[in-house]
DSSP file (Angstrom, degrees, kcal/mol; ACC not computed):
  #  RESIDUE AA STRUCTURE BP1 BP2  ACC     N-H-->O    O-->H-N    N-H-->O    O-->H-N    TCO  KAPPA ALPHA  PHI   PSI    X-CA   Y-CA   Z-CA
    1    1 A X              0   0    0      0, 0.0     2,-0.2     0, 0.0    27,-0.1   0.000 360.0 360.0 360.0 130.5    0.0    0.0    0.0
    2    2 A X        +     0   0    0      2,-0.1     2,-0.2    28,-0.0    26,-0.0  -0.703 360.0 127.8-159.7  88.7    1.7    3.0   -0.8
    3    3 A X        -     0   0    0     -2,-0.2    27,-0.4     2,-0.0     2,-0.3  -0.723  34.6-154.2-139.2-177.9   -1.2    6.0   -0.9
    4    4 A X        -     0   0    0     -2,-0.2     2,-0.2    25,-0.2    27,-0.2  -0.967   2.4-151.5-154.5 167.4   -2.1    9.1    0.2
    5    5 A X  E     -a   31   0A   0     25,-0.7    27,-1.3    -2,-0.3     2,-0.1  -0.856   7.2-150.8-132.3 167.9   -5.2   11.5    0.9
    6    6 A X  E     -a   32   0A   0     -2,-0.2     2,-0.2    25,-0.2    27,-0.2  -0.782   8.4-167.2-149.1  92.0   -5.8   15.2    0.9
    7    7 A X  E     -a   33   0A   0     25,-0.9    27,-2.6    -2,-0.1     2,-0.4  -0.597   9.9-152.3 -62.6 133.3   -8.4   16.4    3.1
    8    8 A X  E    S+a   34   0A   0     -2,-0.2    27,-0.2    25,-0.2     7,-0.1  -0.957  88.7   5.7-129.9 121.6   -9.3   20.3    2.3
    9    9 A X  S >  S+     0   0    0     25,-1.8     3,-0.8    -2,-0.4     6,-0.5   0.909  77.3 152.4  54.6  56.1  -10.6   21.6    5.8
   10   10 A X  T 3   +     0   0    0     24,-1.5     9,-0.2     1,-0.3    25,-0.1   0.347  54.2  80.4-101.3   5.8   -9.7   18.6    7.7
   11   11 A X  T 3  S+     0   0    0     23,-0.4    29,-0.3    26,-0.1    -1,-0.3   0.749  78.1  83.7 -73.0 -24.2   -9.3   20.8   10.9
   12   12 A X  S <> S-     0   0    0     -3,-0.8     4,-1.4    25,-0.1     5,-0.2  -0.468 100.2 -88.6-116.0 159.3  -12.9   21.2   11.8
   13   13 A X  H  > S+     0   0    0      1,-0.2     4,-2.0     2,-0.2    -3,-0.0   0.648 127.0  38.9 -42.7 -50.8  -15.3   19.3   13.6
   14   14 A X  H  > S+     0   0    0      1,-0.2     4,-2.2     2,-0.2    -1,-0.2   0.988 121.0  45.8 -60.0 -70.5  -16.6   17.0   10.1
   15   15 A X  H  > S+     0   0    0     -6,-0.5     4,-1.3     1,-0.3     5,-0.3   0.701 110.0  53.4 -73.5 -14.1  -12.7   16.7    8.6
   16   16 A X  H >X S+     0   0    0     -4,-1.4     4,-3.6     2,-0.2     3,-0.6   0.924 114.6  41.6 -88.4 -41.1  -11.2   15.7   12.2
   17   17 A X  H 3X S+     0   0    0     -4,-2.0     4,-0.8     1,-0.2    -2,-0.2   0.927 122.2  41.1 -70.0 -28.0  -14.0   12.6   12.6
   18   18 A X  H 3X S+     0   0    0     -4,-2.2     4,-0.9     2,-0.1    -1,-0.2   0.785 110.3  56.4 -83.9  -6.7  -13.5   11.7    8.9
   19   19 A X  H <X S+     0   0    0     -4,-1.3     4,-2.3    -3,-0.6    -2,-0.2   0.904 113.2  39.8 -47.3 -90.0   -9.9   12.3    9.6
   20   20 A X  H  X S+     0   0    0     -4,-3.6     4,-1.1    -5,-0.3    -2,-0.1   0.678 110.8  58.8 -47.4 -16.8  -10.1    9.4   12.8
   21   21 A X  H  X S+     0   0    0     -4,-0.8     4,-2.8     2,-0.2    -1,-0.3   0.848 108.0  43.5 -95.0 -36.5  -12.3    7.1   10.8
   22   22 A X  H  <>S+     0   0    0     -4,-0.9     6,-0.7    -5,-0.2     5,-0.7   0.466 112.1  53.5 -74.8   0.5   -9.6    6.9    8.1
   23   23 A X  H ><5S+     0   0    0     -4,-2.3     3,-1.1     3,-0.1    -2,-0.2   0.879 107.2  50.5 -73.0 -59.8   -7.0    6.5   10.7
   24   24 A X  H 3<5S+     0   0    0     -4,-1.1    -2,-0.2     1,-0.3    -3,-0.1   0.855 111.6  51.6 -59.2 -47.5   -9.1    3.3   12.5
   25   25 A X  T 3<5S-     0   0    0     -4,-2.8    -1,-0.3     1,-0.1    -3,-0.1   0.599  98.8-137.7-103.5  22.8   -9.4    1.6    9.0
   26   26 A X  T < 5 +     0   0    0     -3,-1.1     3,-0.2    -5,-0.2    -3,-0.1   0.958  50.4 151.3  80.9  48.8   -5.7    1.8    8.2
   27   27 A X      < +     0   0    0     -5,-0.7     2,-0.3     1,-0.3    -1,-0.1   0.796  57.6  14.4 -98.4 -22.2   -6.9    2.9    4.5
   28   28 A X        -     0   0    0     -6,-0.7    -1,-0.3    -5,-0.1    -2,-0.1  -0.903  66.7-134.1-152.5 133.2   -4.0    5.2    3.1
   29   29 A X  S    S+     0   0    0     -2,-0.3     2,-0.4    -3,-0.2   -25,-0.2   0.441  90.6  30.8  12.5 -59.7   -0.5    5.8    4.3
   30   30 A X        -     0   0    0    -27,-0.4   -25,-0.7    21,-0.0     2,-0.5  -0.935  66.6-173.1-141.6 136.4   -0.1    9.2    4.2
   31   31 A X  E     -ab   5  51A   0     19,-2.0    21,-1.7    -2,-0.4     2,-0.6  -0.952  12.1-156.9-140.7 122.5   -3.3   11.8    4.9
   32   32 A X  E     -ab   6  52A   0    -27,-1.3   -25,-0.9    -2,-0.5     2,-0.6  -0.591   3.9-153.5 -98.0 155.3   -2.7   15.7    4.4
   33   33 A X  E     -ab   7  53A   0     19,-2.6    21,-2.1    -2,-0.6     2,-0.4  -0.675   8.1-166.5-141.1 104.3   -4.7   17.9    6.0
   34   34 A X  E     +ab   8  54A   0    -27,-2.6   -25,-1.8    -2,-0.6   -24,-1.5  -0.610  35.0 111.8 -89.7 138.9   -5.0   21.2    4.1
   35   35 A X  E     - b   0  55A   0     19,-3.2    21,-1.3    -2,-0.4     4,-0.1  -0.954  62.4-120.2 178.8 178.8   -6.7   24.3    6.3
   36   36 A X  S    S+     0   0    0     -2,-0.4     2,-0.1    19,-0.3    -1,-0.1   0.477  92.0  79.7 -99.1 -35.9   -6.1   27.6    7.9
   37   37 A X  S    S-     0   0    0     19,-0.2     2,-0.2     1,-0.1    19,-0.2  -0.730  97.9-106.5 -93.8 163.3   -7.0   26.7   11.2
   38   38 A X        -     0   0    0     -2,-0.1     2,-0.6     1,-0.1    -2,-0.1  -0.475  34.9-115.2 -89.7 156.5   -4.1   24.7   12.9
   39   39 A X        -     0   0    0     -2,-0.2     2,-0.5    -6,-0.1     3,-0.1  -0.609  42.0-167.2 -83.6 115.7   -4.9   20.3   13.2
   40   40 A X        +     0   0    0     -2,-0.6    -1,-0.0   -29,-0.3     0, 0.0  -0.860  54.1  29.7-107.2 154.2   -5.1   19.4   17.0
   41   41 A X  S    S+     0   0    0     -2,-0.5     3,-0.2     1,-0.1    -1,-0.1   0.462  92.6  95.2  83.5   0.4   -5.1   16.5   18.9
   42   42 A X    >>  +     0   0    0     -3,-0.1     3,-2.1     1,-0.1     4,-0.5   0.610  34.8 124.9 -96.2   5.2   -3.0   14.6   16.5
   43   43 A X  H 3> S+     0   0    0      1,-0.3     4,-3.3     2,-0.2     5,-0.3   0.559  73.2  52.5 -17.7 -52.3    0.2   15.0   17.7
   44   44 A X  H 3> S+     0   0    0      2,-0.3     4,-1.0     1,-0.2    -1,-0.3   0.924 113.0  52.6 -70.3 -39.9    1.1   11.2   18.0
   45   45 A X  H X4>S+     0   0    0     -3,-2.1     5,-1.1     1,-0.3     3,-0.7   0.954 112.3  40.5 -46.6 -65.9   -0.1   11.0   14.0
   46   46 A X  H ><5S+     0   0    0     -4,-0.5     3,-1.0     1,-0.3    -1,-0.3   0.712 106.1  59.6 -98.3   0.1    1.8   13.4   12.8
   47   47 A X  H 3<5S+     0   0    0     -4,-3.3    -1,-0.3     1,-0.2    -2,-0.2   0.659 106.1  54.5 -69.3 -11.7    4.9   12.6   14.8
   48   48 A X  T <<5S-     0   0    0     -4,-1.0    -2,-0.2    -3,-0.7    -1,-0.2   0.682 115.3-118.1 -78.4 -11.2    4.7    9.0   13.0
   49   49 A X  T < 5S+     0   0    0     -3,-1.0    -3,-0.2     2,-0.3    -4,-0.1   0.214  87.1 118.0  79.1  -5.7    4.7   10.9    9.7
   50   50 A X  S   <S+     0   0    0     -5,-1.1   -19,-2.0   -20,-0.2     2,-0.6   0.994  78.7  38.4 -75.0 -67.2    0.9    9.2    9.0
   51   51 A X  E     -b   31   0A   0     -6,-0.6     2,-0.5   -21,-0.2    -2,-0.3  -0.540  69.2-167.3-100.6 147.6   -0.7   12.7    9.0
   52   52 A X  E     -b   32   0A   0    -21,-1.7   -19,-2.6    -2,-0.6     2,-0.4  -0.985  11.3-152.9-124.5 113.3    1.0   15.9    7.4
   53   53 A X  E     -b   33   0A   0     -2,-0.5     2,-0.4   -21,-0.2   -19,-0.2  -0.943  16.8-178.5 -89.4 118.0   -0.8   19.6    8.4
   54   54 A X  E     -b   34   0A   0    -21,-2.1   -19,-3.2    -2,-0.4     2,-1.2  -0.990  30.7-127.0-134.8 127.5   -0.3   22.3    5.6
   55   55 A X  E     +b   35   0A   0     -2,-0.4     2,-0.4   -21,-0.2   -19,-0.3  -0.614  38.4 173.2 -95.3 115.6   -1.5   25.4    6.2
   56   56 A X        -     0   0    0    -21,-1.3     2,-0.5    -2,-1.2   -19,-0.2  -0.829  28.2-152.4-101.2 132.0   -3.8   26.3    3.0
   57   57 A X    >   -     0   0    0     -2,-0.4     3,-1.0     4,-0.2    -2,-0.0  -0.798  19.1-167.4-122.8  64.1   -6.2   29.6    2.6
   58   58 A X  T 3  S+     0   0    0     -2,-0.5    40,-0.2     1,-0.3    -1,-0.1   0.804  86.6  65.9 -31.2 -34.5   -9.0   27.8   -0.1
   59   59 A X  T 3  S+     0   0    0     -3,-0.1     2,-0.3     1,-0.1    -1,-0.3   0.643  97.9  54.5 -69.0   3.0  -10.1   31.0   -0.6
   60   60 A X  S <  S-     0   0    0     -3,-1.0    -3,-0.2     1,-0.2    -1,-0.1  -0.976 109.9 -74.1-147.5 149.0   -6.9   32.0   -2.1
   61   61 A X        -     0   0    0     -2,-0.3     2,-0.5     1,-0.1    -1,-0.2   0.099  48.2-147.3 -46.8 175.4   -5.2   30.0   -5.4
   62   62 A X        -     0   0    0     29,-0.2     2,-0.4    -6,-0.1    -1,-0.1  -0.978  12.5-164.4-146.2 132.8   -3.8   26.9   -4.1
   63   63 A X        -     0   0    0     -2,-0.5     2,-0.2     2,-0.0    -2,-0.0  -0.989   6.6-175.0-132.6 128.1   -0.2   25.5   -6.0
   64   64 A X        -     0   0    0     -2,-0.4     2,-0.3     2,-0.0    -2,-0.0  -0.587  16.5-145.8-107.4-178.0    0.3   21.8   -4.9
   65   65 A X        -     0   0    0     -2,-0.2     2,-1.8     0, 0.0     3,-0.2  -0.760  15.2-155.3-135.2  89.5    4.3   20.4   -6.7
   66   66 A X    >   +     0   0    0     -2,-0.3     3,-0.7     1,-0.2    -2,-0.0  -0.338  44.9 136.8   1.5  23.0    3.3   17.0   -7.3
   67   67 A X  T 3   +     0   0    0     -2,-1.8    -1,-0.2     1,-0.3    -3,-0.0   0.804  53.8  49.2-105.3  -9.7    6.5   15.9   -7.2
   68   68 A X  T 3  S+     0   0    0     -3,-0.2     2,-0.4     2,-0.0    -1,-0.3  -0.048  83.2 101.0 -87.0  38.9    6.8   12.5   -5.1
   69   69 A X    <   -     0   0    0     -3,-0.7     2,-0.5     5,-0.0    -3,-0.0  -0.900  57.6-167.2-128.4 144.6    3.7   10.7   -7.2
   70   70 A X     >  +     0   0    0     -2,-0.4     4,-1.1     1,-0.1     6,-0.1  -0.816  10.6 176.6-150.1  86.3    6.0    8.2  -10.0
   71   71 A X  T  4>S+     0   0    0     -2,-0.5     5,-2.6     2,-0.2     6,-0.4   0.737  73.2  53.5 -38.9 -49.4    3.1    7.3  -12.5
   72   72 A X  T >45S+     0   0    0      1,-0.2     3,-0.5     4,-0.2    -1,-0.2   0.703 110.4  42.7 -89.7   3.2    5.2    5.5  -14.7
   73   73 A X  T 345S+     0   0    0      1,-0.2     2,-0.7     3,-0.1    -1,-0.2   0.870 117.2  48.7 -99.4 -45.3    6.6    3.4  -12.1
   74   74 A X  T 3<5S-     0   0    0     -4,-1.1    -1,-0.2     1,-0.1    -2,-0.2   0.030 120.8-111.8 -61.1  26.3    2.8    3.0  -10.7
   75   75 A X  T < 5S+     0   0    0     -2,-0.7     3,-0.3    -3,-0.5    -3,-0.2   0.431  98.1 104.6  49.9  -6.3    1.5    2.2  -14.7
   76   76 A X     >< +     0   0    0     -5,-2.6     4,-0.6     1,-0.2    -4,-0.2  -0.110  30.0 117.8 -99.7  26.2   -0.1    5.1  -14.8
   77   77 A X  T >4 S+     0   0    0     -6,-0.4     3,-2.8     1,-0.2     4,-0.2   0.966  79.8  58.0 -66.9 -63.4    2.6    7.2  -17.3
   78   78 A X  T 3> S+     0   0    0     -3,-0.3     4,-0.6     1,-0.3     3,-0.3   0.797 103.4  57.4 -73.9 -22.6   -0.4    7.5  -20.1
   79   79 A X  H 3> S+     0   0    0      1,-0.2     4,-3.4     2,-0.1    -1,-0.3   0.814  75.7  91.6 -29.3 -49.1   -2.4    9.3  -17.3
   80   80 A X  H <X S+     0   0    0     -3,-2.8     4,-2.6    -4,-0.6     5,-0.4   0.825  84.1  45.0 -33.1 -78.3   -0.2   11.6  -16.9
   81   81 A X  H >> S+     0   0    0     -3,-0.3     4,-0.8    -4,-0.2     3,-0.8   0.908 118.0  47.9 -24.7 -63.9   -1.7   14.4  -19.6
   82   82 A X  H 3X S+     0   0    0     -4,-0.6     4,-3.3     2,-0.2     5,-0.2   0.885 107.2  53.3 -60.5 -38.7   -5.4   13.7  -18.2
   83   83 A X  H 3X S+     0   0    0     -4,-3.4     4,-2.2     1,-0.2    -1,-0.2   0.926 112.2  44.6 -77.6 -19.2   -4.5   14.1  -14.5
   84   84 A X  H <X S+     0   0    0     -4,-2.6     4,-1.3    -3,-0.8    -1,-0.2   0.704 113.5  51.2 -72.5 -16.4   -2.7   17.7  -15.1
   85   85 A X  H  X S+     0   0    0     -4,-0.8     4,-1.8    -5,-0.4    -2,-0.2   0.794 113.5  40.7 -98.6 -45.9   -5.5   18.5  -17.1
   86   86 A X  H  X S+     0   0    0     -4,-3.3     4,-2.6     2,-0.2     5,-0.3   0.981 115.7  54.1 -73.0 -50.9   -8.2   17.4  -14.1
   87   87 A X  H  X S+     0   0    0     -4,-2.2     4,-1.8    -5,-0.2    -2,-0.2   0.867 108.2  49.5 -37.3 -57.6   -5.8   19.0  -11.4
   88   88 A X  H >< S+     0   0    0     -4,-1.3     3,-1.6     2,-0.2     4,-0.5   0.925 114.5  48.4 -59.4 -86.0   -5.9   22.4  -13.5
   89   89 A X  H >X S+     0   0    0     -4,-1.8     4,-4.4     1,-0.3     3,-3.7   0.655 106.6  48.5  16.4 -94.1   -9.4   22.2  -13.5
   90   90 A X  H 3< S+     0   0    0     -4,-2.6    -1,-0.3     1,-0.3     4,-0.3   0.685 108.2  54.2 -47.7 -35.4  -10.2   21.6  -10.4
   91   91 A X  T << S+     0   0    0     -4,-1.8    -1,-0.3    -3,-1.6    -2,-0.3   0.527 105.3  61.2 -81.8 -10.0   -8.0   24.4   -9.1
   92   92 A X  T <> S+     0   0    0     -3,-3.7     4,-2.4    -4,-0.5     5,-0.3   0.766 109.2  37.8 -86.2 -40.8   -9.9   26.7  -11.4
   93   93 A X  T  < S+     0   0    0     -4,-4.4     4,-0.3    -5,-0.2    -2,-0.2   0.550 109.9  58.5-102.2  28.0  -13.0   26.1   -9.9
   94   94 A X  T  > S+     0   0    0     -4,-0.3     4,-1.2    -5,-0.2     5,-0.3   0.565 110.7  41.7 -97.0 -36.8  -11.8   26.0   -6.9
   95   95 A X  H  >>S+     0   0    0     -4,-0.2     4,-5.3     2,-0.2     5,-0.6   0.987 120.1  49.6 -78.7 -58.9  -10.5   29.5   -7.3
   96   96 A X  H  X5S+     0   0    0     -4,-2.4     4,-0.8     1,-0.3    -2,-0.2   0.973 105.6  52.9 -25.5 -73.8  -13.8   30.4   -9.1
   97   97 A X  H  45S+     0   0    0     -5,-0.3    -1,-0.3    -4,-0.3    -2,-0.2   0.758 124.3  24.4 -51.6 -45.7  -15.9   29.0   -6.7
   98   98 A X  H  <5S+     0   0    0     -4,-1.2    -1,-0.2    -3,-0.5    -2,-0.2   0.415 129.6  40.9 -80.4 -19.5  -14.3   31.1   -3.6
   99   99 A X  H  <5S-     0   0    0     -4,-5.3    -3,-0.2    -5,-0.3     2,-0.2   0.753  99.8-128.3 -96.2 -43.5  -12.7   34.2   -5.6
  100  100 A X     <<       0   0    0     -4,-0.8    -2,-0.1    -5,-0.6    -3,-0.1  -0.372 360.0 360.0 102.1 155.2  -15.8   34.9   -8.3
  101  101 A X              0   0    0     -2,-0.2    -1,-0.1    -4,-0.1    -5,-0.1   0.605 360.0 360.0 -87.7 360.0  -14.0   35.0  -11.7
């Protein structure tokens, strides 16, 4: 198993219990937890390396560096095009949706 998640407001009452339930079933590796407010109460998590806190301000453009993800080694090389493509996307209407164009 060698995965990750990215929680977008994973600080707050909803993201820290979906946060704990995806700790208990041991389902990905690695979990980020992007927000503005700071992640309590995980201490022991993130000292294991399981959870990573980045502080992120959705409301303001968000630039991720991709850079530890090895597609071609994972099969996924012809992806590659389509998943910058969804990534750009998604960060456009992400900016949209919380700046107004």
């Amino acid at each position: 198993m060698n995965s990750s998640a990215i929680i977008f407001g994973g600080s707050g009452y909803i993201g820290t219990n979906l946060l704990t339930q995806i700790l208990k079933a041991s389902v990905f590796e690695k979990i980020y937890i992007c927000d503005i407010k700071p992640l309590l109460s995980f201490d022991l998590e993130i000292n294991k390396g399981r959870v990573v806190y980045i502080e992120i301000d959705v409301r303001k453009p968000i630039k991720f560096n991709i850079v530890d993800v090895d597609l071609e080694k994972a099969g996924y090389s012809i992806l590659l095009p389509y998943i910058e493509n969804q990534v750009t996307n998604t960060l456009n209407i992400l900016t949209l949706t919380f700046l107004g164009p």
